[in-house]
C-alpha positions in Angstrom: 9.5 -24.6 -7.7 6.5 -25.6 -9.2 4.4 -24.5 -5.6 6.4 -21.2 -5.5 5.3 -20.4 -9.4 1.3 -21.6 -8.2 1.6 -19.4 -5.2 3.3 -16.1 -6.5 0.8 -16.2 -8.9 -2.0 -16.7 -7.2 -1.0 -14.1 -4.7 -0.9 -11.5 -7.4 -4.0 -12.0 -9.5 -5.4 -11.3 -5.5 -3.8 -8.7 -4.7 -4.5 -6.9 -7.9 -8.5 -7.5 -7.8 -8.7 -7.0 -4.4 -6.9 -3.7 -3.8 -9.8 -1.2 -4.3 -12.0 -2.6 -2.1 -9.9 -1.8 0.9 -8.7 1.5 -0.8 -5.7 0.8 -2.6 -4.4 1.9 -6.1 -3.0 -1.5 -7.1 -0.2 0.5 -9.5 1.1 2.3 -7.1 1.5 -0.4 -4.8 3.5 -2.4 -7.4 5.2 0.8 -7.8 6.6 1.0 -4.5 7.5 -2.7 -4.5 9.5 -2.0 -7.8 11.9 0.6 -5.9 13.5 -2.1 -4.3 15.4 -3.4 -6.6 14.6 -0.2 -9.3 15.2 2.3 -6.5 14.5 6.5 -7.2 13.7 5.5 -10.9 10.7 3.4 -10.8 8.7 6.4 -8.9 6.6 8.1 -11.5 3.8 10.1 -10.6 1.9 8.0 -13.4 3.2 4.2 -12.7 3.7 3.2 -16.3 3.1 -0.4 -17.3 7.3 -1.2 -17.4 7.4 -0.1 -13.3 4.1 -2.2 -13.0 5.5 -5.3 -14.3 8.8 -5.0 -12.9 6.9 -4.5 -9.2 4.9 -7.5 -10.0 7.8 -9.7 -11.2 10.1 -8.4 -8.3 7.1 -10.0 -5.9 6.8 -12.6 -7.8 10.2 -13.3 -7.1 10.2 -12.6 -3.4 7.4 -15.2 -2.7 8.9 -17.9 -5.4 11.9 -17.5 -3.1 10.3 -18.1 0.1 8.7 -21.0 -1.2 11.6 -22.2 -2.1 13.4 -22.2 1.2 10.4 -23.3 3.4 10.1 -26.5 0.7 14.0 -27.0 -0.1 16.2 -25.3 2.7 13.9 -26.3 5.3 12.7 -29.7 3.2 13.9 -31.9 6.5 11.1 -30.8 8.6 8.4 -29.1 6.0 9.2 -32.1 3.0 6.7 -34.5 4.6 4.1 -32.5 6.4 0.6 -33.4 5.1 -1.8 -30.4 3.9 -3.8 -29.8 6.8 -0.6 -29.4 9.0 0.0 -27.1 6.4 -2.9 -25.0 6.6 -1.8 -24.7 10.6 1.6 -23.2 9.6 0.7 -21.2 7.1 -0.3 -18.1 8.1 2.3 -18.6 10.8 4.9 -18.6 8.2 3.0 -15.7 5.9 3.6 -13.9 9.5 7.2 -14.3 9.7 8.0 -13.8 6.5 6.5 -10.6 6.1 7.9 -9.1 9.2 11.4 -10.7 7.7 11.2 -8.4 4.7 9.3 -5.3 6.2 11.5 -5.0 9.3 15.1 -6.0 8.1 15.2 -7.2 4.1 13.9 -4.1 2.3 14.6 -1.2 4.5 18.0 -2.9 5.8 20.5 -5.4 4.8 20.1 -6.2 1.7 18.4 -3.3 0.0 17.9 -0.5 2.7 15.5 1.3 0.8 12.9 2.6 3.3 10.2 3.9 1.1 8.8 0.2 1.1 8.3 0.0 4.9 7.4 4.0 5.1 5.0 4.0 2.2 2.7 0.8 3.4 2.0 -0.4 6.3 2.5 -4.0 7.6 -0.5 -5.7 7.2 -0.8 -5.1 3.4 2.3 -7.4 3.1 0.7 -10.1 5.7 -2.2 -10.4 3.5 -0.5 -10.5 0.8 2.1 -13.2 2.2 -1.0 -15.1 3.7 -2.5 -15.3 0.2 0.6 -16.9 -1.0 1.4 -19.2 1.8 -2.7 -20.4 1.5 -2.0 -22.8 -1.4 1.5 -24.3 0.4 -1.4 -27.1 1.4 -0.8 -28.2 -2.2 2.5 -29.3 -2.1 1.9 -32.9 -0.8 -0.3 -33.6 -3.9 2.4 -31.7 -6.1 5.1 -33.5 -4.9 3.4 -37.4 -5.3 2.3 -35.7 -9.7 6.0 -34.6 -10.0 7.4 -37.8 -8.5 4.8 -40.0 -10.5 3.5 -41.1 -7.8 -0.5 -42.2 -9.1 -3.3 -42.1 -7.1 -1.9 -39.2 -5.3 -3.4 -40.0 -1.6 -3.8 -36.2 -1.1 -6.0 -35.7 -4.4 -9.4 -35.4 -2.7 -8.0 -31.9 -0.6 -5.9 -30.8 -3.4 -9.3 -30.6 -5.6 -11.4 -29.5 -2.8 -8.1 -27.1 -1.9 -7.1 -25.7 -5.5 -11.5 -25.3 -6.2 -11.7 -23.2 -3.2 -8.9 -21.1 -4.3 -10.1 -20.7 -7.7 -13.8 -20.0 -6.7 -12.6 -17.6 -4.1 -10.1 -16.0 -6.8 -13.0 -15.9 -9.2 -15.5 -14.2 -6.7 -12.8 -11.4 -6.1 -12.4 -10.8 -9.7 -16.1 -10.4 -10.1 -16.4 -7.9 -7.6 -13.7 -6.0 -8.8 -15.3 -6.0 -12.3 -18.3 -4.5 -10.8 -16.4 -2.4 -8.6 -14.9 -1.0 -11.8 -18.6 -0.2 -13.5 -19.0 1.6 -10.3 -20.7 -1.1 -8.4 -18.7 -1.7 -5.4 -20.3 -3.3 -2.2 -22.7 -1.4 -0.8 -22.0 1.3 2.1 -22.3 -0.3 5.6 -22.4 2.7 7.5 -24.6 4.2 9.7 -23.7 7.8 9.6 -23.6 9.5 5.9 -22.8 12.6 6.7 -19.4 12.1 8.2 -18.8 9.5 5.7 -19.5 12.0 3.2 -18.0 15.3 4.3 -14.5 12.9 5.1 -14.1 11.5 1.4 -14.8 15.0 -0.4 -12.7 17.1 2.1 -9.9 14.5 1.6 -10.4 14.7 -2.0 -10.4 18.6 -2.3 -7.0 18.0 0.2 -5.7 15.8 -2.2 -5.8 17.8 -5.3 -4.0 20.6 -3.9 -1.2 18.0 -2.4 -1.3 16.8 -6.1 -0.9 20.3 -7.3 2.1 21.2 -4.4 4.3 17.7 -5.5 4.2 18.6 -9.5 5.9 21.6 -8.4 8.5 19.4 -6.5 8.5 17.1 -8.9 9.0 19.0 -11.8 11.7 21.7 -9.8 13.4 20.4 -6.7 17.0 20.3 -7.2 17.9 17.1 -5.1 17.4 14.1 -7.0 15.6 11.7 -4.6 13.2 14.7 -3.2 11.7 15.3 -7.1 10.9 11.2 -6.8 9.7 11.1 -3.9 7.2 14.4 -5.0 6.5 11.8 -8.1 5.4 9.0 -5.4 3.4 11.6 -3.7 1.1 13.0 -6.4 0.5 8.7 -7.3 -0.4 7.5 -4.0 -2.7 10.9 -3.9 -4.3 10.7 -6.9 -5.0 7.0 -6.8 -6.5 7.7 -3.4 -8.9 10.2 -4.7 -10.0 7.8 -8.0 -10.6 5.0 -4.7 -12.7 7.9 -3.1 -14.6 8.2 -6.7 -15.3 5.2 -7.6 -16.4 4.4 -3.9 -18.5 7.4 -4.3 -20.4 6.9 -7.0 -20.8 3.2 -6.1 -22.4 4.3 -2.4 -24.1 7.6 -3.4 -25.2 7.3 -7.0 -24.0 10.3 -7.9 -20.4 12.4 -8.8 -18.7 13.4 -5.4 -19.2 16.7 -4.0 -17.3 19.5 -4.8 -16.0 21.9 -1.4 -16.3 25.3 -1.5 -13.5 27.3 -1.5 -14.3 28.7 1.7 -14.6 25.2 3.0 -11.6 23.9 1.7 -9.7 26.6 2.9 -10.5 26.1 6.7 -9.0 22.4 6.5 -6.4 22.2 8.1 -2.8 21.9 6.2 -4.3 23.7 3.3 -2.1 26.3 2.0 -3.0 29.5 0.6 -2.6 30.7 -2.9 0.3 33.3 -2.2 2.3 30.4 -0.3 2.7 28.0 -3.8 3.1 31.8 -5.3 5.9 32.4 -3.3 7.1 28.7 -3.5 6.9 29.2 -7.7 9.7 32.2 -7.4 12.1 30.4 -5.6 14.9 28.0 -7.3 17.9 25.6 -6.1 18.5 24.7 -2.1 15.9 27.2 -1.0 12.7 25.6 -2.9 13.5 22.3 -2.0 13.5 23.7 1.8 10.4 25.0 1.5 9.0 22.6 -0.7 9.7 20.1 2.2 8.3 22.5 4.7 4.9 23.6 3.4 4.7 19.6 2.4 5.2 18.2 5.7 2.7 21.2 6.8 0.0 19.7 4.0 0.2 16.4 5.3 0.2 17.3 8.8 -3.2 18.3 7.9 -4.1 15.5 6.0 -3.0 13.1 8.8 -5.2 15.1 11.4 -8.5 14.3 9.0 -7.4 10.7 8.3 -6.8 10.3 12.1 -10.6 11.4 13.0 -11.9 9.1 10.1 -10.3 6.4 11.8 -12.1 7.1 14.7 -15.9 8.1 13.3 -16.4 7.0 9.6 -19.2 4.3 9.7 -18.2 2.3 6.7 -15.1 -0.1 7.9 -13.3 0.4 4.5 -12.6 3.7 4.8 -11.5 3.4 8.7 -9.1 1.1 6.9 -8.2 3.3 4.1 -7.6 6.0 6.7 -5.2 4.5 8.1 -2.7 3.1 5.1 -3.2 7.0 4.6 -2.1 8.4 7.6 1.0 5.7 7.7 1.7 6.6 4.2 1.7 10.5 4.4 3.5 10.2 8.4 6.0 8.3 6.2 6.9 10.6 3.2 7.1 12.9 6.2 10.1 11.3 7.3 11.2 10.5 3.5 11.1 13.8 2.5 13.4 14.6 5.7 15.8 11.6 5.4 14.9 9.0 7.6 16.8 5.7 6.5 17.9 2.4 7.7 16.9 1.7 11.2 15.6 4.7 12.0 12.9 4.3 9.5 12.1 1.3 11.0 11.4 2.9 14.1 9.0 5.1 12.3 7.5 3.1 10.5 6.6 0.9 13.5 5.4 4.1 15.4 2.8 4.8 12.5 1.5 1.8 12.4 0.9 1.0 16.1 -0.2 4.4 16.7 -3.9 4.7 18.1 -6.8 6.6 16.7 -7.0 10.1 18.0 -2.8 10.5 18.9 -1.3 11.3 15.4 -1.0 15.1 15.9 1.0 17.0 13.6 4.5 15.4 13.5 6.9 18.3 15.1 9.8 16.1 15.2 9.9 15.8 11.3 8.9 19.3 10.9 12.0 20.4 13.2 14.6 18.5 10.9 16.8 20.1 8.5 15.4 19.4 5.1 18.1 17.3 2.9 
């Protein structure tokens, strides 16, 4: 119990500093954890600090319980292990684990609630998993304190162990700190003008997505399509404040503002009598064609994310890129009703799928809209 506490701890004070710097909005990920237990309710399209908490607590809860069963259900072959055995099994377990929960657990038996699996792709919950299961090395040391057991013959690699930990811990929150005055690691590129053109494009494609899911959000008539609207206009505006911050941080200066002409020509941009029409229509009709001009939007978006994976210089936002192009190939599906094993399929599909293939998903856009 006392490992599971150490590690769900430490796995959420490094998940929280370390989010931005591989283009993640931290609240919004703790958001979408918090709909598995919270389900439609805990998707606001400004994650307020109750949905926060209860997405931290929730994970907190998950990892505490796999602790728990690798130390106590599983104490006759992991009880005696020594910490460097430990280390070996670790990320083996961290692997397992988070298959477990993002294949079968969240968006099946128990919870089915696919928005989990849909929303972020696999290896956010590895590394997160990995981060956890990196102090399990602990436990012989923690076992011989709680049993009394004095000198403890593991206290030499608990200290070196647990310092490691807290220095690496320490270092992470210092560049997030600096990350937050808008001094983020350096760009790495070797091409600026991609780079460039990529992050203001996707920010200019953004803001109209933004703009498009208040409208669902605020006049859908199904229930679940106004929260899922709410969890897009989150995940897209904490994209752009990543695209900011990385911005200023690389640049030195505010991010470039497209021309309308240039924004126009991206593809999946709508035009201005398309939301018109969209703002006349009420009940079973605008939800249709809410769903269709958004899956139409993100089509777009995917195609852009898609090439960044392919040319941006700087490997964070070829990463970024990607968790976008799952995420927005997933509320694709959402937004047309994929559930249960099916959106494990999908979800599977986006995140195996190479750079350069994810062209504009016709099967979604051919299903009936809920």
């Amino acid at each position: 119990m006392l490992l599971g506490l150490l590690s769900s701890t430490f796995s959420t004070l490094v998940s929280q500093v370390t989010a931005a710097r591989i283009g993640r909005d931290a609240a919004v990920d703790w958001m979408v954890v918090a709909t598995i237990p919270l389900r439609d309710g805990a998707l606001q399209a400004d994650p307020s600090w109750p949905v926060i908490l209860a997405g931290i607590l929730f994970h907190q809860w998950a990892d505490f319980s796999w602790a728990l069963v690798f130390f106590g259900l599983l104490a006759r072959w992991t009880g005696r292990l020594g910490p460097w055995t430990l280390v070996l099994i670790a990320p083996a377990w961290a692997l397992l684990t988070s298959a477990t929960e993002w294949l079968v657990l969240v968006p099946m038996l128990p919870f089915r609630q696919p928005i989990f699996s849909l929303e972020q792709p696999y290896w956010i919950g590895f590394l997160v998993h990995v981060t956890s299961a990196s102090l399990y090395p602990l436990f012989p040391y923690l076992r011989d304190a709680v049993a009394g057991r004095r000198p403890s013959p593991h206290r030499r690699f608990a200290a070196g162990w647990g310092g490691g930990a807290l220095l690496g811990a320490g270092a992470l929150g210092a560049l997030a700190l600096l990350g937050w005055q808008g001094r983020e690691i350096a760009w790495t590129g070797g091409d600026p003008g991609f780079d460039q053109d990529y992050m203001r494009r996707m920010m200019a494609h953004h803001r109209q997505g933004i703009d498009l899911a208040g409208l669902g959000a605020a006049r859908a008539q199904d229930g679940h399509l106004r929260a899922l609207a709410r969890l897009i206009a989150a995940a897209q505006t904490g994209e752009i404040a990543v695209f900011d911050q990385w911005w200023r941080s690389w640049f030195g200066a505010a991010s470039q503002i497209c021309a309308p002409a240039e924004a126009a020509s991206m593809p999946g941009m709508l035009e201005p009598g398309q939301i018109a029409t969209l703002r006349g229509m009420t009940g079973a009709a605008f939800d249709a064609q809410f769903v269709a001009l958004m899956t139409f939007h993100h089509a777009g978006a995917i195609q852009m994310t898609d090439a960044a994976m392919d040319r941006a210089s700087d490997l964070r936002l070829r990463i970024m890129a990607q968790a976008i192009r799952h995420a927005q190939r997933g509320e694709i599906a959402l937004m047309h009703g994929v559930d249960g094993l099916d959106s494990v399929r999908v979800a599977l599909g986006d995140l195996v799928l190479p750079a350069g293939d994810a062209a504009p998903d016709r099967e979604a856009a051919d299903r009936p809209a809920p």
